[in-house]
C-alpha positions as CSV (number, residue, x, y, z in Angstrom):
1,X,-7.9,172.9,339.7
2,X,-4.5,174.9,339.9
3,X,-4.5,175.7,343.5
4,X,-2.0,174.7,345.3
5,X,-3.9,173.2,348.1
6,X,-7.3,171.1,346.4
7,X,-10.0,170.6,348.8
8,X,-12.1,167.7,348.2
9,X,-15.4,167.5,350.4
10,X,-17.4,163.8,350.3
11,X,-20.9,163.3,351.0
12,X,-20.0,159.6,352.5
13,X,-17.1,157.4,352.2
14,X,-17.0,156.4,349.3
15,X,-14.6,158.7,347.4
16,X,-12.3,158.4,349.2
17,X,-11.6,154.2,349.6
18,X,-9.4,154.0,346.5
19,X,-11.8,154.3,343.9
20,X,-11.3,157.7,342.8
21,X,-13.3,157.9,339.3
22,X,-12.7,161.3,337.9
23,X,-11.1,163.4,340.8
24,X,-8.0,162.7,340.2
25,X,-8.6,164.3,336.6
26,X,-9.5,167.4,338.4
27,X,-6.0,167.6,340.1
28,X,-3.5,170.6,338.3
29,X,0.1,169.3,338.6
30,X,1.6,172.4,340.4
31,X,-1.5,171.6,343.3
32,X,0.7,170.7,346.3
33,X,-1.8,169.1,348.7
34,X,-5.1,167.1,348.8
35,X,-7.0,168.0,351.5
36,X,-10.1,165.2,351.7
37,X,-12.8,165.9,354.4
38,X,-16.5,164.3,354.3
39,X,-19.7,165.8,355.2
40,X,-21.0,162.2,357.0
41,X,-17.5,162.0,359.0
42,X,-15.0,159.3,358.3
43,X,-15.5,156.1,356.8
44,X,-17.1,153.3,358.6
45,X,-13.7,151.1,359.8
46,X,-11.2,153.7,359.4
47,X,-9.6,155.0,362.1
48,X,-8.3,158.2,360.0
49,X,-10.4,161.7,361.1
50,X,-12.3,163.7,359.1
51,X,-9.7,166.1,357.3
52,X,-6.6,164.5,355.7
53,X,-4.0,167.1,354.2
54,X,-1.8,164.5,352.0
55,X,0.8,166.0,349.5
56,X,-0.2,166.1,345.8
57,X,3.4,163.6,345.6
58,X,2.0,162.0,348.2
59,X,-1.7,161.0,346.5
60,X,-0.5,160.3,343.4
61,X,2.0,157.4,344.8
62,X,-1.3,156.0,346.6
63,X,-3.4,156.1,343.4
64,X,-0.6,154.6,341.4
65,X,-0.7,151.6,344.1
66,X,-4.2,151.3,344.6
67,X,-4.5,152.2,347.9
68,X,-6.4,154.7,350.0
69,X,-4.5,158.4,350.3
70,X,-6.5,159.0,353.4
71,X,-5.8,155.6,355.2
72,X,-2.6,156.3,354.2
73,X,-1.4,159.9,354.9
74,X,-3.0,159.2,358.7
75,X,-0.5,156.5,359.8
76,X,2.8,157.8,360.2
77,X,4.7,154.4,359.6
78,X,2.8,152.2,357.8
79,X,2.9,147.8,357.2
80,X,2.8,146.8,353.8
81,X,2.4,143.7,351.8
82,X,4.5,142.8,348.8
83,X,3.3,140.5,346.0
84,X,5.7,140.1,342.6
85,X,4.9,138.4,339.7
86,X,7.6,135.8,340.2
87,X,9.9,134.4,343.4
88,X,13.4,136.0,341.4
89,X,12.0,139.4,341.2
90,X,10.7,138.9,345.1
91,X,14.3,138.2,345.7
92,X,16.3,140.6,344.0
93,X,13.3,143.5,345.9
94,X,14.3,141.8,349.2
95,X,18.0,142.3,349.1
96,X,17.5,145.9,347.2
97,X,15.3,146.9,350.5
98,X,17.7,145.3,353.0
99,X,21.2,146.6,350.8
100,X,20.2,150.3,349.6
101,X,16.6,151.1,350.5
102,X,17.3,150.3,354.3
103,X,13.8,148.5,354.5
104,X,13.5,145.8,356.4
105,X,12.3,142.4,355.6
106,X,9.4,141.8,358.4
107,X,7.9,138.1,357.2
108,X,8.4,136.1,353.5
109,X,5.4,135.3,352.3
110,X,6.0,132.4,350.0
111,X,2.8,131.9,348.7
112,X,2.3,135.5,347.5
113,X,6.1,135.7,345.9
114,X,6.4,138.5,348.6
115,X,6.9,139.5,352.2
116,X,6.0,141.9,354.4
117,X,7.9,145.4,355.6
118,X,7.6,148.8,357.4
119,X,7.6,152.1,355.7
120,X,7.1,155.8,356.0
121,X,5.5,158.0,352.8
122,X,8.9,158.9,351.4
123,X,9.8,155.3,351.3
124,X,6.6,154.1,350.3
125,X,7.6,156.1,347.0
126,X,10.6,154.7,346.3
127,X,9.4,151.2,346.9
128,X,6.7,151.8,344.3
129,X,9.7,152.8,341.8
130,X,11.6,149.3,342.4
131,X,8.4,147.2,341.7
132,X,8.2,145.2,338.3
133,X,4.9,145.0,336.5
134,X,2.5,143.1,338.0
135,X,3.3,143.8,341.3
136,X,0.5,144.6,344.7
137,X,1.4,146.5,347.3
138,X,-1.4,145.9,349.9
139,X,-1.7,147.9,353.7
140,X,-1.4,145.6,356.1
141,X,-4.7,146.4,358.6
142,X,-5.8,144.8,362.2
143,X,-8.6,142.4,362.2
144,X,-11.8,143.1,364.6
145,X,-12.9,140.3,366.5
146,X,-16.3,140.6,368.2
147,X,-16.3,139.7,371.7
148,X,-18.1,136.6,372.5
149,X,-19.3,138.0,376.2
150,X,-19.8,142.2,376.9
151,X,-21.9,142.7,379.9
152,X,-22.7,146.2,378.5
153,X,-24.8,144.9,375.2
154,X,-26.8,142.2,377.0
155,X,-30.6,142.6,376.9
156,X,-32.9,140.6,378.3
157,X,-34.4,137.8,376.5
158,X,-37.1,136.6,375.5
159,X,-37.9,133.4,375.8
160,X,-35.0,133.2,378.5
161,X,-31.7,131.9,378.3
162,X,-32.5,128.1,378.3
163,X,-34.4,127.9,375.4
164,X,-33.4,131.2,373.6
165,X,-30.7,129.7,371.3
166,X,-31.0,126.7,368.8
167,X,-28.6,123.9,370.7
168,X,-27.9,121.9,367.9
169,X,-28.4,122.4,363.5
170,X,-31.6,120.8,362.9
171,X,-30.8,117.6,361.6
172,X,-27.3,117.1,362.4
173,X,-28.5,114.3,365.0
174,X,-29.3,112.2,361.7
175,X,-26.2,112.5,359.9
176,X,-24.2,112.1,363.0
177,X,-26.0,108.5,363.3
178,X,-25.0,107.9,359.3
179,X,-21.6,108.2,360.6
180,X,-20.1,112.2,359.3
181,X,-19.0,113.1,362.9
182,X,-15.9,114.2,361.8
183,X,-13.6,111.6,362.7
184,X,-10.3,111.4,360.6
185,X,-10.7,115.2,359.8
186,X,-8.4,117.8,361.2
187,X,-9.8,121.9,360.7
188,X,-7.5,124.2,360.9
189,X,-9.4,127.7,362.8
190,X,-7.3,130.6,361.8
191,X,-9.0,133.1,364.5
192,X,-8.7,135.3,367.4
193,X,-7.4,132.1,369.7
194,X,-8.3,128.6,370.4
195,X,-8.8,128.3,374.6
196,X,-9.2,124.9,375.5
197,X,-12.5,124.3,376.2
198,X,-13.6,121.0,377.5
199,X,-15.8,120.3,374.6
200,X,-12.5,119.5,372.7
201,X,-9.7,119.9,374.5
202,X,-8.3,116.7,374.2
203,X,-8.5,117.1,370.1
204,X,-6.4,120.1,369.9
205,X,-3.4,118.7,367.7
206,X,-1.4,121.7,367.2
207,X,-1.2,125.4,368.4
208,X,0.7,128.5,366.9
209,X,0.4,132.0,367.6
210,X,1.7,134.5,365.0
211,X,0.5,137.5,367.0
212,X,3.2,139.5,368.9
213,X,2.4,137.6,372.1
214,X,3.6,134.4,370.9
215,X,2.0,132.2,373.0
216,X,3.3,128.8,373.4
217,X,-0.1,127.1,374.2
218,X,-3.9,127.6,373.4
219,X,-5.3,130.7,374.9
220,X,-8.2,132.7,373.3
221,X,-8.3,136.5,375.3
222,X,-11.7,137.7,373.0
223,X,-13.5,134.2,372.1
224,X,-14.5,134.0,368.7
225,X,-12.0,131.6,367.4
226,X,-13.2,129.3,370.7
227,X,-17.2,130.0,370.1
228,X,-16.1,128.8,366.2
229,X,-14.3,125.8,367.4
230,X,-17.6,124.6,369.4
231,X,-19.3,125.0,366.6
232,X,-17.4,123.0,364.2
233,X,-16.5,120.4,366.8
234,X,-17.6,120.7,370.3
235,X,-18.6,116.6,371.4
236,X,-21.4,118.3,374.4
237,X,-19.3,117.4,377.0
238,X,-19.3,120.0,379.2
239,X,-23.8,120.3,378.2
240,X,-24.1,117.0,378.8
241,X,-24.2,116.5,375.4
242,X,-27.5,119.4,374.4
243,X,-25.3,121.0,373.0
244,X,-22.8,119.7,369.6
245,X,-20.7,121.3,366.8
246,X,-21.1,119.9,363.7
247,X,-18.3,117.5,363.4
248,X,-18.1,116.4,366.9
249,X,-15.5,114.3,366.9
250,X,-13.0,116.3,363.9
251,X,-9.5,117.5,365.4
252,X,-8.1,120.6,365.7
253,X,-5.3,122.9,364.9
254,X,-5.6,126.8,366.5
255,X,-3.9,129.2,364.3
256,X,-4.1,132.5,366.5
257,X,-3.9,136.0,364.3
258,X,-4.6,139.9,365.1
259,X,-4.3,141.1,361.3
260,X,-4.1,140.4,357.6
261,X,-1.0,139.7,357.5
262,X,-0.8,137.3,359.7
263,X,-3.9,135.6,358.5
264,X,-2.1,134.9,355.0
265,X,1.2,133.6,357.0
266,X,-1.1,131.7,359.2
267,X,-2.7,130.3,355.5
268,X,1.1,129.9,354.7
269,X,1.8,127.8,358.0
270,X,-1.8,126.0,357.7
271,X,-0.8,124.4,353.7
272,X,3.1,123.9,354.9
273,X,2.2,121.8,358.1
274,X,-1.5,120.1,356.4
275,X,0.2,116.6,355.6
276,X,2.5,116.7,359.1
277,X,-1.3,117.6,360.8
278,X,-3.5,115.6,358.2
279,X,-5.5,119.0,357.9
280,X,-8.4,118.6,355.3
281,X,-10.3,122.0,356.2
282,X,-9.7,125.5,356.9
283,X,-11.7,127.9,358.7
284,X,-11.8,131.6,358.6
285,X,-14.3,133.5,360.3
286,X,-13.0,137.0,359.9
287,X,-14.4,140.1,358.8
288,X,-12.5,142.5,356.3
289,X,-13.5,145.1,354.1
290,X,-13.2,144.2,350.6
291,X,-11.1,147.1,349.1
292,X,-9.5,145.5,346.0
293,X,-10.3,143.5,343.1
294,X,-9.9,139.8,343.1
295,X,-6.9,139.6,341.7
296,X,-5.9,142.7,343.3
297,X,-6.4,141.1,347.0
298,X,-3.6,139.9,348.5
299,X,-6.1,138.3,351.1
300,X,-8.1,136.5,348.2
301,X,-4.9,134.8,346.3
302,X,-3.4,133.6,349.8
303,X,-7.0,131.6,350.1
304,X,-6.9,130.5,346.4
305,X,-3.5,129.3,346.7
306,X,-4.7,127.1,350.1
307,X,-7.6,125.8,348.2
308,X,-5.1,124.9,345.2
309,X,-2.7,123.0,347.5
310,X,-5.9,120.7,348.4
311,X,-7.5,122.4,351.2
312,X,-11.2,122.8,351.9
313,X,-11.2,126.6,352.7
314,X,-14.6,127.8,354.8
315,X,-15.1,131.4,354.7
316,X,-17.0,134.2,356.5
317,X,-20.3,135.1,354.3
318,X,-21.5,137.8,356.8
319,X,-19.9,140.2,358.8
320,X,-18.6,142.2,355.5
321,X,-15.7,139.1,355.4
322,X,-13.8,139.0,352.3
């Protein structure tokens, strides 16, 4: 196709979510712009319309990286993860964005040999020329928490309220009585927040925030990371004691996050402070699209890095988690 502008028109989303196959074949070098649209609308998640004009320059930095053109040419600044192959070439990139390429170093990331910055598309190019083999550039993305409580999707329910939901895991009463409450064990719930609720309040052993807000104590403004920490270790209290997580009398540590990013320096935080803590377990209910291979996902080598420094790492299998 020697055009100078290439349209590219998608029966659903996947063509245009990195995994390109033969279109970019189809691209003439002299083309000057991509232009993808889709017949279905944008892809489920994005939040990038339904035509994307992106320079031919442009898509062929994205493809070279991995990552999605579209998702890409619709933010005008955009947060990226670095990953190098080793901690001296992270280095020497560091002081080469902060010295020449005026890029500037948002968060280190030890455990990826990387960090964390903010770029526009003509940086995002020359960032891509500095990187050594075996280097990931990854976007940085938000997370979406569901919200434990919206008036506007309740139904009614059938049987009612008292008896609609399962208090307890069938069984649990039995091992509880073998002893496996929990005690000894600290979990780490990297979530949405940690409010203390008075089912385990009084086991909270540590708190940080890595959100912009910063908080200094527990607060949880959606509820998921709370409704997880009942579930792993809520003691009834506040039921009576109906209604128990599974390890009712484990600790806690609330590690509040809003994106990827800060779920892998919150993994960071989590393996740095695990003897200080005495932290055993790690939770992460999240849900994320799985856009990269294994070895490819930034996301994926933070957790196997936290399971290699000794940590029992608990994952989301629903919810399209990672």
């Amino acid at each position: 196709l020697a055009r100078r502008t290439v349209w590219i028109c998608m029966a659903g989303p996947t063509l245009g979510d990195g995994r390109f196959g033969d279109i970019d074949n189809l691209l003439h070098p002299r083309a000057r712009s991509v232009v993808y649209t889709s017949l279905l609308g944008p892809s489920r998640g994005c939040g990038y319309p339904e035509a994307v004009k992106i320079s031919a320059q442009l898509h062929e930095t994205c493809r070279s990286l991995g990552l999605d053109p579209r998702e890409v040419a619709s933010r005008e600044h955009l947060d990226v993860i670095v990953s190098l192959p080793d901690q001296a070439s992270c280095d020497r990139l560091e002081r080469r964005c902060s010295d020449e390429l005026g890029l500037e170093v948002q968060e280190r990331l030890p455990m990826l040999q990387g960090f964390s910055t903010r770029v526009d598309h003509e940086d995002l190019e020359l960032l891509r020329d500095e990187l050594p083999a075996g280097s990931v550039v990854a976007l940085d993305r938000p997370l979406i928490f569901v919200p434990m409580i919206d008036d506007s999707d309740v139904l009614p329910l059938d049987p009612p309220l008292e008896t609609a939901f399962q208090p307890a895991l069938p069984g649990i009463d039995k091992v509880h009585q073998r002893g496996f409450t929990g005690q000894g064990v600290t979990v780490a719930v990297i979530d949405s927040g940690l409010y203390p609720h008075p089912d385990f309040k009084e086991r909270i052993k540590d708190w940080v925030d890595f959100t912009t807000d910063r908080k200094p104590t527990p607060v949880d403004p959606v509820g998921h990371g709370t409704n997880v920490g009942g579930i792993l270790a809520g003691n009834g209290k506040l039921s009576e004691g109906k209604i128990k997580g599974a390890a009712p009398e484990a600790s806690l540590v609330g590690v509040r996050i809003g994106s990827v990013r800060e779920a892998i320096a919150g993994l960071q935080w989590v393996i740095d402070n695990k003897d200080r803590l005495g932290i055993r377990v790690v939770n992460l209910s999240l849900g994320d699209e799985a856009r990269q291979p294994f070895k490819q996902d930034l996301w994926a080598q933070a957790t196997r890095k936290a399971i290699e420094a000794g940590l029992v790492v608990v994952v989301a299998a629903g919810n399209e988690g990672p």
